[in-house]
N, C-alpha and C positions, 0 to 999 in steps of 0.2 A: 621431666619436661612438663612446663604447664599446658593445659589443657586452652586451646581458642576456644572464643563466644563464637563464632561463624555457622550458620544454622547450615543444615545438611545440601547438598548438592552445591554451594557457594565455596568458588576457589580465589584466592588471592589472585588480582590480576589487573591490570593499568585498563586497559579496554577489552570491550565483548566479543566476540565471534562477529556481530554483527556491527563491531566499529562504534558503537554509542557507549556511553559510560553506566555502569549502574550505580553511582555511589561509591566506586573503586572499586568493587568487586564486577568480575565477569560469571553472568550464570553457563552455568554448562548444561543446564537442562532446556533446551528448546521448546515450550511450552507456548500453546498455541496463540498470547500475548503478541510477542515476538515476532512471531510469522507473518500474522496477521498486518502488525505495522509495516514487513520491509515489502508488505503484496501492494497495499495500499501507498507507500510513500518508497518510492524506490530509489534506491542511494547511486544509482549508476545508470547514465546515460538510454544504454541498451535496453535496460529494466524500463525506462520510461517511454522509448518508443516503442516497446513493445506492449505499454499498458493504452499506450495510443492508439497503434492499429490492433488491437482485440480492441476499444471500444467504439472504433468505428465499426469494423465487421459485425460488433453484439448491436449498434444504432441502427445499420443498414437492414439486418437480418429483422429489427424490431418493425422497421418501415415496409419491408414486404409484407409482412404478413397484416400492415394494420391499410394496408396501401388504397382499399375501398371504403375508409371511414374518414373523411376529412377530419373530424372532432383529434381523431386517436393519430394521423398523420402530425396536426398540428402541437397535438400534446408530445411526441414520439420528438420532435424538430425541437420543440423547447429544450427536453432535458439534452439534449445532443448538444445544444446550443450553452446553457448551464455547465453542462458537463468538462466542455471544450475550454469555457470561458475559466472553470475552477481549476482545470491544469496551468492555463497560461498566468494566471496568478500565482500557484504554486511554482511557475518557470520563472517568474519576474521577484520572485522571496528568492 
């Protein structure tokens, strides 16, 4: 039998664990690349409102505690507002 070029942990395979393609091969080793993408950019409805209400709970929770500093209220409301505005574009792609 000849020997494949396919470098180690790389299996033959149409798409990933993770639904995205790598080149036609699927890795099988979950390396923290990977992860990191599907926390940040979530392929599934559920994943996304749940990255919703954790960033409102982490805005509100930033806003108590900065809640006697007008400077740091109004800094804390911008990225909330950033924040908000950069998902509904990734909602509207």
């Amino acid at each position: 039998m000849a020997a494949t070029s396919r470098p180690e942990g790389l299996v033959a395979a149409p798409v990933a664990r993770s639904g995205r393609r790598a080149g036609g091969i699927a890795r099988t080793d979950r390396s923290g690349v990977g992860s990191l993408t599907d926390f940040l950019l979530p392929a599934t409805d559920a994943g996304v409102a749940a990255q919703a209400i954790g960033g409102l709970v982490l805005f509100l929770v930033a806003l108590w505690f900065v809640r006697r500093n007008r400077d740091l209220v109004i800094f804390v409301v911008g990225l909330a507002t950033m924040t908000a505005a950069l998902m509904g574009l990734r909602m509207l792609h």
